[in-house]
N, C-alpha and C positions, 0 to 999 in steps of 0.2 A: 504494500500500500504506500502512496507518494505523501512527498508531504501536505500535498493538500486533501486528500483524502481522509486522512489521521485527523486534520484542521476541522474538515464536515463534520469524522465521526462523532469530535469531541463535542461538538457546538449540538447536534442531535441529541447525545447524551444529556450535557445539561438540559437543553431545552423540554426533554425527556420526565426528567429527574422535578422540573418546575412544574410539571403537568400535573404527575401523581401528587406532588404536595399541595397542589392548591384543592384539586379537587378529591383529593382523598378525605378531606374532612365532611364532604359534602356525602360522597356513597359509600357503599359498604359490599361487598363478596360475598354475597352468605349459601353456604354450600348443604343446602337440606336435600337429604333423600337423593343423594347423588346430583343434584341438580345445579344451575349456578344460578339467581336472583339478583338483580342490581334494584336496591331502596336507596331512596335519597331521604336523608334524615329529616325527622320528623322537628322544624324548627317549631313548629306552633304548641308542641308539649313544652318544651321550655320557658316559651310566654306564658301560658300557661299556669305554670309551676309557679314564675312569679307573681304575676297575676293572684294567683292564690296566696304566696304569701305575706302581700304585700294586705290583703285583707285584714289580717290578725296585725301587720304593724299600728302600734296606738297613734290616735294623732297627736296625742300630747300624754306625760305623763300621769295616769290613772292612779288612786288609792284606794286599795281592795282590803278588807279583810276576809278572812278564812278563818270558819272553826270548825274544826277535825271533831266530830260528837263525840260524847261521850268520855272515858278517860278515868282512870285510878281505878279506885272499888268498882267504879259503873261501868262494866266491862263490854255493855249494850248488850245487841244479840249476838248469838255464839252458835259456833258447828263444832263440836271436838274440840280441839285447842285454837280455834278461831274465834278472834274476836275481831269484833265491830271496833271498838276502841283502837284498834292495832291497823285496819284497814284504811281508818278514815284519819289517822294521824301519815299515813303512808302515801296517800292519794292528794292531803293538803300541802304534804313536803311537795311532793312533783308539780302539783298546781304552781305553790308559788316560787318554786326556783324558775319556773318558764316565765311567770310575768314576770321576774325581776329580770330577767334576760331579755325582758324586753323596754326593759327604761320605768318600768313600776314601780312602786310601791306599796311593798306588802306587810299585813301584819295577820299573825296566824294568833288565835286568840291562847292557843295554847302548844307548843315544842316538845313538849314530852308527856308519859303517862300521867295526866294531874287532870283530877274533876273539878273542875268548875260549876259552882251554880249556873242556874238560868238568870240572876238578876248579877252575876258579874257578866255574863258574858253581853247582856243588853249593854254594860255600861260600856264594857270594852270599845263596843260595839259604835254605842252612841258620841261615846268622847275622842272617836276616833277620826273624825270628820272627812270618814272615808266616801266613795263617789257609790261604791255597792259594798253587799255583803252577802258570803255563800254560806252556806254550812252544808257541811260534808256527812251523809249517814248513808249506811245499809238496811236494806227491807229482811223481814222475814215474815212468815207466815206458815201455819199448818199444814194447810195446802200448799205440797212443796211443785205444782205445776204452773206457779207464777212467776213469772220471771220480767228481768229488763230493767230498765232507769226510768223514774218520773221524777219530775220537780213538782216542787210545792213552793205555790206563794203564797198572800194573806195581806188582805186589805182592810182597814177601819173604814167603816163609813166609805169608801172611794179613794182613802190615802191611796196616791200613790200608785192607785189601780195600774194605768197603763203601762208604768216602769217595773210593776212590779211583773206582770204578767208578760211583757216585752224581754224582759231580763230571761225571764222562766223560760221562754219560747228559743231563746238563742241559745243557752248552754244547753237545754235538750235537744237542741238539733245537732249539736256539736257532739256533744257528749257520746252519742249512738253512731258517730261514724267508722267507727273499730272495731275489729273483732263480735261483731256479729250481735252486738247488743239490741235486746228489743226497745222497740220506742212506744213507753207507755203515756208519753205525753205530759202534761201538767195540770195539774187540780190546785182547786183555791181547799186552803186547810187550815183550821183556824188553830197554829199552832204556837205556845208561846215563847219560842227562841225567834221568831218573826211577829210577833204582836210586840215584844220590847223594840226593834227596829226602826228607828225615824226614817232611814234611808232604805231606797230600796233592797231589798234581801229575799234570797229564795232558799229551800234547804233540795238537795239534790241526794234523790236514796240512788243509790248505786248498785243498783241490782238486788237479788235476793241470793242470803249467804243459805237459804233452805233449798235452794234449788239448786241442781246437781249442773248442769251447766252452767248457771251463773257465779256458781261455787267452783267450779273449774277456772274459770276466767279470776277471779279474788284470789285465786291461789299463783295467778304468776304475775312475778314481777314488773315484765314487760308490758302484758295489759294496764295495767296498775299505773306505770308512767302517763300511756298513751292515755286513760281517761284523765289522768291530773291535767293533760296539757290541755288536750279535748275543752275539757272545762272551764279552761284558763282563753281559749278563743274564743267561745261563747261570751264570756266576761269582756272580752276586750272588744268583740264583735258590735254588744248591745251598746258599749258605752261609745264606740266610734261613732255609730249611726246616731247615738244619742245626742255627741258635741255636734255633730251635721247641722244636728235642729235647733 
């Protein structure tokens, strides 16, 4: 070969070499079933992706408290060595380590196994001059063919109705997007960890620990983050559309 031949092959090669790299990010070789397939990637999952998490980003920094039910002697309801107390102190951690990851401000009305009244945690609650308030429990029942997550909110007179009901409507739609949780919806309950509440508050049962599937899901870890977080987008969700208005 001359020396301009050698000259061609080389300028080919690069030229070669700049093809596969620009448009190698764009297709892909996929060899199924003996077959050869050329996809161009899918750029609109990406938007997407963002698109979505740009949802749960807060527009300004929110103050939430969280209280984990239950706690000390009051061990709630139980399966075996399972307790309510231990789940919902579990669920309040991953709740608020996501909002504060996200520029929040969180206050969990209790950190470790310790019972609290119902009229400390109002105060907590109330002197906390926070924007919502959740409270975190587990269902049981007899009939262990119940299952899934409801929220419950509670209205005086109209307090408050629309946030409170609006609040309850977004961390249950969040809250049931994982692992297979059923959506039992939200009910007004006239209960008093949310009758001491000046601000909106909803209390969120987290499945039933009497149910053999929803008791499978309480028993791992991984579920257990994904609903703290779940719940933590609902919160941030209601309160984004809330500063909207």
């Amino acid at each position: 070969m001359g020396i301009k031949g050698r000259k061609n092959y080389v300028l080919f090669y690069v030229f070669f070499i700049l093809i596969m790299l620009v448009f190698g990010k764009y297709i892909k070789i996929l060899n199924v079933n003996n077959s050869i397939n050329i996809t161009t990637t899918p750029v609109f999952n990406s938007m997407h992706r963002q698109d979505s998490d740009n949802r749960y980003t807060p527009l300004k920094k929110y103050y939430i408290i969280i209280d984990p039910g239950h706690g000390g002697m009051d061990k709630g309801t139980s399966y075996g060595n399972m307790y309510e107390k231990d789940l919902t102190l579990k669920i309040a951690r991953y709740a608020a380590s996501y909002l504060k990851s996200k520029g929040n401000v969180v206050f969990l009305t209790r950190n470790e196994d310790k019972l609290l009244g119902l009229d400390e945690i109002g105060d907590k609650v109330n002197s906390s001059y926070a924007d919502v308030f959740v409270s975190i429990h587990v269902n049981s029942l007899s009939d262990n063919n119940f299952s899934g997550i409801t929220t419950l909110y509670y209205d005086i007179n109209g307090y408050q109705k629309n946030e409170r009901v609006k609040l309850a409507e977004s961390i249950e739609r969040e809250a049931v997007k994982n692992d297979s949780w059923k959506n039992r919806g939200i009910k007004r309950q006239n209960l008093a960890v949310l009758r001491y509440s000046k601000i909106p508050g909803v209390l969120v049962e987290c499945g039933f620990i009497t149910n053999a599937e929803d008791r499978a899901r309480l028993s791992d870890e991984g579920v257990l983050k994904r609903l703290g977080e779940n719940i933590s987008k609902g919160i941030i969700d209601y309160l984004n559309e809330n500063h909207k208005n």
